[in-house]
PyMOL commands that place a pseudoatom at each C-alpha (Angstrom):
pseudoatom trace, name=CA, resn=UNK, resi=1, chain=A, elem=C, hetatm=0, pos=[-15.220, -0.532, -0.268]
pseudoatom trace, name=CA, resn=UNK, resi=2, chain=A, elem=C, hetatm=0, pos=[-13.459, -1.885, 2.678]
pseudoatom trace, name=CA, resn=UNK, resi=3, chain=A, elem=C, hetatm=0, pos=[-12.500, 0.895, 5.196]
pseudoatom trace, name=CA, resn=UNK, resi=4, chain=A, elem=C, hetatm=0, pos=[-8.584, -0.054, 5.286]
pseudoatom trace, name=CA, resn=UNK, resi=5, chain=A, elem=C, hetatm=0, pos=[-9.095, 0.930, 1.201]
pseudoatom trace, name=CA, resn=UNK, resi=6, chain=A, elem=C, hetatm=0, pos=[-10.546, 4.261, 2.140]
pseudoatom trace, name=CA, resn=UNK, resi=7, chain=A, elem=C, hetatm=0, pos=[-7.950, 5.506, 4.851]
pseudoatom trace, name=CA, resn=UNK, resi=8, chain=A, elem=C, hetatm=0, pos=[-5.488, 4.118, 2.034]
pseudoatom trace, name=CA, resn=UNK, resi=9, chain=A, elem=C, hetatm=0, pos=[-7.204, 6.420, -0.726]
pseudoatom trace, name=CA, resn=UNK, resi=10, chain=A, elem=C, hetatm=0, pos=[-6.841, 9.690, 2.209]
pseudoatom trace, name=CA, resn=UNK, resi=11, chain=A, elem=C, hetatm=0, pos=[-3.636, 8.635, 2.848]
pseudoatom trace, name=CA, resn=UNK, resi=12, chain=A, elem=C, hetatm=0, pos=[-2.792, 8.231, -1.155]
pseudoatom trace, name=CA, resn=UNK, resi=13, chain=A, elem=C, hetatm=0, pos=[-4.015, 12.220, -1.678]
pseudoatom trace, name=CA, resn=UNK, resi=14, chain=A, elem=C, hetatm=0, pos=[-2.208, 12.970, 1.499]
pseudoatom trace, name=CA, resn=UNK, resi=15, chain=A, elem=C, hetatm=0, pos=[1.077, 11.455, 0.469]
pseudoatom trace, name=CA, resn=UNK, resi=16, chain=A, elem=C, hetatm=0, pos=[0.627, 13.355, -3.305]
pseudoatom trace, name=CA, resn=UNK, resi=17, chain=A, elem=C, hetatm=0, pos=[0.558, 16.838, -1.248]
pseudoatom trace, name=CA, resn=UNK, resi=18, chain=A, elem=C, hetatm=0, pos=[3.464, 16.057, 0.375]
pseudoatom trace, name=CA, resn=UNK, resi=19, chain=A, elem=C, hetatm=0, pos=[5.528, 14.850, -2.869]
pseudoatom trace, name=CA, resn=UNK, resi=20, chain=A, elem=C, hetatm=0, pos=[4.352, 17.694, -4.926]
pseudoatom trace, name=CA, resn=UNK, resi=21, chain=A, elem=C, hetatm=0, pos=[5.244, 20.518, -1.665]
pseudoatom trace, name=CA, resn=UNK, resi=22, chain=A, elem=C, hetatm=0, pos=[9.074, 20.073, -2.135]
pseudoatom trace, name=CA, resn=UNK, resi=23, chain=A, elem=C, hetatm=0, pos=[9.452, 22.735, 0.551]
pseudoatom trace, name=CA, resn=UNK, resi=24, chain=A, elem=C, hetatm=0, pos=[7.416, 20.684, 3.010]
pseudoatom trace, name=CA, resn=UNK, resi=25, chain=A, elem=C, hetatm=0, pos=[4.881, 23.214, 4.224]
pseudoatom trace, name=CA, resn=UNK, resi=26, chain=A, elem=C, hetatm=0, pos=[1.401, 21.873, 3.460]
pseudoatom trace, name=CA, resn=UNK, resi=27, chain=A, elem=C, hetatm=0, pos=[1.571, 19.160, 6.357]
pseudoatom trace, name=CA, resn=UNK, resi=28, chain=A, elem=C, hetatm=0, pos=[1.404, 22.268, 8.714]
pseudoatom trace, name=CA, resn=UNK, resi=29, chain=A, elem=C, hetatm=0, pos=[-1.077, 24.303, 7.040]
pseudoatom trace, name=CA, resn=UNK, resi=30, chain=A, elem=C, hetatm=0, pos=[-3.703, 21.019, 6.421]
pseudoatom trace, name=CA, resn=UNK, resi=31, chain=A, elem=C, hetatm=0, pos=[-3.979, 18.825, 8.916]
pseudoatom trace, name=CA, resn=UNK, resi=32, chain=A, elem=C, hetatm=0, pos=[-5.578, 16.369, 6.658]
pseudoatom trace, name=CA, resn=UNK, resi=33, chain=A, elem=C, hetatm=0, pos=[-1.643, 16.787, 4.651]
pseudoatom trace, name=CA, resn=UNK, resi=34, chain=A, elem=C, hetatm=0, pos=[0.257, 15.897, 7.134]
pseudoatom trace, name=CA, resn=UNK, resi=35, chain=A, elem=C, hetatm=0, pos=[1.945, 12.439, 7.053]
pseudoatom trace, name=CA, resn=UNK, resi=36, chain=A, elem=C, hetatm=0, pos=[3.265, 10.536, 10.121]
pseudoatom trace, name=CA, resn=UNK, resi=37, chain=A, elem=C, hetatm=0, pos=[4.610, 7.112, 10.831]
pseudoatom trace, name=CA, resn=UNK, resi=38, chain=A, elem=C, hetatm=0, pos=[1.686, 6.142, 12.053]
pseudoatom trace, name=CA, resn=UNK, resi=39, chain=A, elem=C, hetatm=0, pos=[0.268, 6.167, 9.048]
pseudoatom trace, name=CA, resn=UNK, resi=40, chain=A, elem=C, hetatm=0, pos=[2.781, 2.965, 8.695]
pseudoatom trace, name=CA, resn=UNK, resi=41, chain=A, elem=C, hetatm=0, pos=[1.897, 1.458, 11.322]
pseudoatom trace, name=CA, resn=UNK, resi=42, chain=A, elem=C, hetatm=0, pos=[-1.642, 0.957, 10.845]
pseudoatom trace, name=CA, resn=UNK, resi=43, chain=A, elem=C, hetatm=0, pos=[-0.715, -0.407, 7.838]
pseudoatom trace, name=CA, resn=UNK, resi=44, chain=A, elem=C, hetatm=0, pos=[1.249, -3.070, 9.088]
pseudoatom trace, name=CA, resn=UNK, resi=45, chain=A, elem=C, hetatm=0, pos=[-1.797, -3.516, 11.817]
pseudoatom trace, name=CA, resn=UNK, resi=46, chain=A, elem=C, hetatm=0, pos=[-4.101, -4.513, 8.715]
pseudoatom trace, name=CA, resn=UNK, resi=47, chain=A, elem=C, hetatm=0, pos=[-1.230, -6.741, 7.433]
pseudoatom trace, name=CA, resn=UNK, resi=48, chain=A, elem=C, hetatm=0, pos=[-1.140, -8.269, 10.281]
pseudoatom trace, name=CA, resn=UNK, resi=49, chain=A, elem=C, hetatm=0, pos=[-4.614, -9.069, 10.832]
pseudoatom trace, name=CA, resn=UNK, resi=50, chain=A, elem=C, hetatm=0, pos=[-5.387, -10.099, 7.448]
pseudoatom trace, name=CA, resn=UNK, resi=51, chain=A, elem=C, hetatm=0, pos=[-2.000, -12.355, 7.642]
pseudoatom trace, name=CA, resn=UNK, resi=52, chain=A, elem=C, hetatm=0, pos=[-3.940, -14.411, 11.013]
pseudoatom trace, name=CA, resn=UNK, resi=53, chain=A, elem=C, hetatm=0, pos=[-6.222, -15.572, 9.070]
pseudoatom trace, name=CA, resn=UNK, resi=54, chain=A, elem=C, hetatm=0, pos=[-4.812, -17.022, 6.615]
pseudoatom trace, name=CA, resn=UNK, resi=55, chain=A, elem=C, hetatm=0, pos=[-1.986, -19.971, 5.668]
pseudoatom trace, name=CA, resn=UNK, resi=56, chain=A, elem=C, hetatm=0, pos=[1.521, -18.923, 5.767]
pseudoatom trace, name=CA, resn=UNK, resi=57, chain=A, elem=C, hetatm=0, pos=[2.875, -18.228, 2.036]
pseudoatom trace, name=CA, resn=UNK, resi=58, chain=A, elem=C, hetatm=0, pos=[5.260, -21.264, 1.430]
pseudoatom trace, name=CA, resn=UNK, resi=59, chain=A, elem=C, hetatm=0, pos=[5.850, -20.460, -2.318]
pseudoatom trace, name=CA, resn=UNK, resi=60, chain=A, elem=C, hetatm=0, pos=[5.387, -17.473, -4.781]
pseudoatom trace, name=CA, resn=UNK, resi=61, chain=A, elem=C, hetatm=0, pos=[1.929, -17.432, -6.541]
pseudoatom trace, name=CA, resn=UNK, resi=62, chain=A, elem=C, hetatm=0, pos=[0.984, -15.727, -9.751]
pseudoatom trace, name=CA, resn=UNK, resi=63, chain=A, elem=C, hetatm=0, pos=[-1.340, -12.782, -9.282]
pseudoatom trace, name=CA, resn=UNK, resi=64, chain=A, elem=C, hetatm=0, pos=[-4.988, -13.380, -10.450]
pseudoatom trace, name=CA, resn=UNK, resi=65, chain=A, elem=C, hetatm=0, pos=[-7.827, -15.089, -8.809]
pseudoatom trace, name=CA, resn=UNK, resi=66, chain=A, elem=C, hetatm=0, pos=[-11.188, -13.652, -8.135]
pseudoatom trace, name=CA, resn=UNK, resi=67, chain=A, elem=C, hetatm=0, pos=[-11.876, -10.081, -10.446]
pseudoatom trace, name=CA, resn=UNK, resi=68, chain=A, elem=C, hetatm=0, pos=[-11.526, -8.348, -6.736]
pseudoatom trace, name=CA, resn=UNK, resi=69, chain=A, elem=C, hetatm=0, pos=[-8.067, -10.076, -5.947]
pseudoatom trace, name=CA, resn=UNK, resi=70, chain=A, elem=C, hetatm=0, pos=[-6.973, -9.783, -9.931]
pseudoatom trace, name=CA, resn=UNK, resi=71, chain=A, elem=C, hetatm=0, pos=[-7.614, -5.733, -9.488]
pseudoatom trace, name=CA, resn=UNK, resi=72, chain=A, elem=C, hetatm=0, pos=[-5.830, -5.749, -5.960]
pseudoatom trace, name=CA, resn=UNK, resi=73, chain=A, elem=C, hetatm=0, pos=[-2.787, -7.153, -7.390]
pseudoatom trace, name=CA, resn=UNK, resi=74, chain=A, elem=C, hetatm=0, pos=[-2.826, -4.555, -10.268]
pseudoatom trace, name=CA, resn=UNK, resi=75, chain=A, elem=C, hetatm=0, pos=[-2.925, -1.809, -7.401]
pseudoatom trace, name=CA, resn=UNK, resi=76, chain=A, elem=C, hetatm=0, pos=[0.211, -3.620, -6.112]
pseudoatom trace, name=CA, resn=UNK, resi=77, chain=A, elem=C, hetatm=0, pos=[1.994, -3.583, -9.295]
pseudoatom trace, name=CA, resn=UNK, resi=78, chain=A, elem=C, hetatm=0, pos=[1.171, -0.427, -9.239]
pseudoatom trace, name=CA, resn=UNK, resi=79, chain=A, elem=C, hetatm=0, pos=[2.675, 0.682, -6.206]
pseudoatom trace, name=CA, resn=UNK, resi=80, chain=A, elem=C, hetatm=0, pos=[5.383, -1.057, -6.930]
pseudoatom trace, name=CA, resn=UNK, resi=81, chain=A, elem=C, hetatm=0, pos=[6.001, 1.196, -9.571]
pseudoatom trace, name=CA, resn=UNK, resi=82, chain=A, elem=C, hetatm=0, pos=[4.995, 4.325, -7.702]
pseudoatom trace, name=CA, resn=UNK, resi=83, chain=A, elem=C, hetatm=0, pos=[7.676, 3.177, -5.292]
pseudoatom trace, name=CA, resn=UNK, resi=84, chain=A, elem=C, hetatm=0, pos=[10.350, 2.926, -7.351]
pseudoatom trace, name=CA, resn=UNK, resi=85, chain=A, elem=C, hetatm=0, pos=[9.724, 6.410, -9.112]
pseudoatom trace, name=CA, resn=UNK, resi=86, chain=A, elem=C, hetatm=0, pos=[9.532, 7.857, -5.573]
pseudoatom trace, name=CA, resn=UNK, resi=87, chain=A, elem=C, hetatm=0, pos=[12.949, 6.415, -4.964]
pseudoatom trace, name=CA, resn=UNK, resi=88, chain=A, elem=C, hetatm=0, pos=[14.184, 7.635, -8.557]
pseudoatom trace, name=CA, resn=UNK, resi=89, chain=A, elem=C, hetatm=0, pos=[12.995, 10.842, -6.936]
pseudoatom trace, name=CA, resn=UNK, resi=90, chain=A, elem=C, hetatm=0, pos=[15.171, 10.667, -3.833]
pseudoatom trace, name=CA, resn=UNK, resi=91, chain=A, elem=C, hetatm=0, pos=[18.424, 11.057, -6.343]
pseudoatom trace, name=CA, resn=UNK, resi=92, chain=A, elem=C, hetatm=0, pos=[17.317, 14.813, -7.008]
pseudoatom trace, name=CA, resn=UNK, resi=93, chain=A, elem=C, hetatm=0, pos=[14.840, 15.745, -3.898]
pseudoatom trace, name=CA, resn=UNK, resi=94, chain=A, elem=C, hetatm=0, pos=[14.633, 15.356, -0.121]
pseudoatom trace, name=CA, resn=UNK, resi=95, chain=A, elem=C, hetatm=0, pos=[11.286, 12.714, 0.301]
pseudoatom trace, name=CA, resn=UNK, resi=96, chain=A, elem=C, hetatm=0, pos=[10.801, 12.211, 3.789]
pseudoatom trace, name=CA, resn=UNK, resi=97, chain=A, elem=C, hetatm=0, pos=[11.333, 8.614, 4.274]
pseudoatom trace, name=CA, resn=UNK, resi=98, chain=A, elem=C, hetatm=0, pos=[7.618, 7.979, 5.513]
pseudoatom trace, name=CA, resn=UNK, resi=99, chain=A, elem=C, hetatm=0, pos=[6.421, 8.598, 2.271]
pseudoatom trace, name=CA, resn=UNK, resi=100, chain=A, elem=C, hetatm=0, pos=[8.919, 5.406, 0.672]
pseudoatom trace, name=CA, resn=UNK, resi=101, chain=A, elem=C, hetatm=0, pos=[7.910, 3.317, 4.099]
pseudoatom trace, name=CA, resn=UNK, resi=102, chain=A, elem=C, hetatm=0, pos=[4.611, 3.997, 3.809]
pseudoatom trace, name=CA, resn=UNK, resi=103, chain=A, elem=C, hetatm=0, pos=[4.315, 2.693, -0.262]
pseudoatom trace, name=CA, resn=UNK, resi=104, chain=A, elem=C, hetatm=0, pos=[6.361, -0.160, 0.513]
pseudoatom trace, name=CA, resn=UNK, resi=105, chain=A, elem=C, hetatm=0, pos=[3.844, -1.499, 3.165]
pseudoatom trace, name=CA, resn=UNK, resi=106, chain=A, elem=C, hetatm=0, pos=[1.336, -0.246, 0.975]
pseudoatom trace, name=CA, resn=UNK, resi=107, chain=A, elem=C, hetatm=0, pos=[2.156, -2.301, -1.743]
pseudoatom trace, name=CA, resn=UNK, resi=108, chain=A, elem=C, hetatm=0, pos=[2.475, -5.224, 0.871]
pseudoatom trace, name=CA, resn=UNK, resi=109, chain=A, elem=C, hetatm=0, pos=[-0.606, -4.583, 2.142]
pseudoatom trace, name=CA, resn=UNK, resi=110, chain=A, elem=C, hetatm=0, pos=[-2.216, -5.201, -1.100]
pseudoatom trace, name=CA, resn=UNK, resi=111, chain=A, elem=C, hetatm=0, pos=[-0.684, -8.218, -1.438]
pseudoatom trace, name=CA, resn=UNK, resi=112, chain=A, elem=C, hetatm=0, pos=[-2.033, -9.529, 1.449]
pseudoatom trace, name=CA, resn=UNK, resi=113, chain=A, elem=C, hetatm=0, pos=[-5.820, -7.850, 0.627]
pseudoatom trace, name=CA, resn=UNK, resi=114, chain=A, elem=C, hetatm=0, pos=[-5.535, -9.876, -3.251]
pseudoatom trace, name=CA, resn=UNK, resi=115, chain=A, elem=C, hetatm=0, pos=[-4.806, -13.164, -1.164]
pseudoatom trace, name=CA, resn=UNK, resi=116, chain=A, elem=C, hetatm=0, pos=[-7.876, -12.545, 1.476]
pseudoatom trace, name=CA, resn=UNK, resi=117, chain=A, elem=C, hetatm=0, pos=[-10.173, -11.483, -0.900]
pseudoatom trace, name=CA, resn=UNK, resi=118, chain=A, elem=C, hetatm=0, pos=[-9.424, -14.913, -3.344]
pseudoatom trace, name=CA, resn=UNK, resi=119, chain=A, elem=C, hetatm=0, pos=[-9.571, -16.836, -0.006]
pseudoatom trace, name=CA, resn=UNK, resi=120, chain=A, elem=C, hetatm=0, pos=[-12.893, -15.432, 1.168]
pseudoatom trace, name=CA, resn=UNK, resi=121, chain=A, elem=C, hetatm=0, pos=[-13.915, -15.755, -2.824]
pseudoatom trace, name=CA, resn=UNK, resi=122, chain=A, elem=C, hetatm=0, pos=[-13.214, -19.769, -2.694]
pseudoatom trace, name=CA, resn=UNK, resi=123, chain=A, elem=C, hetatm=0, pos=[-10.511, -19.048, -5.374]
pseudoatom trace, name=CA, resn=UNK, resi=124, chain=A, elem=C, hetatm=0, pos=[-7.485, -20.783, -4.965]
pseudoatom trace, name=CA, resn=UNK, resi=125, chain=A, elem=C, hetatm=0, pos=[-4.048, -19.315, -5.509]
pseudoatom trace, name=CA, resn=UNK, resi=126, chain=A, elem=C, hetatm=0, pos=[-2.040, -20.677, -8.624]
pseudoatom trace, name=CA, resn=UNK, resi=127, chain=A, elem=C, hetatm=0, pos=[1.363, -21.135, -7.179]
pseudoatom trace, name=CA, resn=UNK, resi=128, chain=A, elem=C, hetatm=0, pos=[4.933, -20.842, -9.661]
for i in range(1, 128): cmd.bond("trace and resi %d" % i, "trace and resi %d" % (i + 1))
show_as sticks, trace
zoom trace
């Protein structure tokens, strides 16, 4: 397992503590709890860097490819998912907005690791 997938599985258990402390107090007892916008940011680092190597995206492309970049887009969907509870759970709760920035790049950022990882597999992208 790539390291950007195991920061993003730290970050994941991280990001759980937070949602399920509604009166935000585990960041300051575990350090390893806390979440920052930098967490963000390092996400859109390994966008970026993943994104330099490879052809702009000039159409949408059905998820699938290699088994790797078929699982990587089910984590996106996913996410996706995740994402939208987390916002269904902004109606009743205070989130801190790091958590929703953080699984929208997130979910981006697999994107981008399904299309490397068919790229660097040979497989080429079926496009809609």
């Amino acid at each position: 397992m790539s390291r950007t997938l195991r920061r993003v599985q730290r970050d994941l258990f991280a990001l759980g503590a937070q949602l399920a402390d509604p009166r935000a107090r585990i960041g300051r007892r575990r350090a390893k709890a806390a979440f920052e916008a930098a967490k963000v940011r390092l996400l859109e680092k390994d966008i970026d860097a993943r994104q330099a190597k490879m052809e702009p995206l000039r159409a949408f492309i059905l998820p699938g490819g290699s088994p790797a970049g078929s699982f990587l887009h089910l984590a996106r969907a996913a996410c996706r998912r995740a994402e939208r509870s987390i916002v269904s759970l902004t109606r009743d709760e205070p989130v801190d907005a790091v958590i929703l920035a953080y699984v929208n790049r997130l979910s981006d950022l697999l994107f981008v690791l399904a299309r490397h990882q068919n790229l660097e597999s040979g497989r080429t992208e079926d496009r809609w």
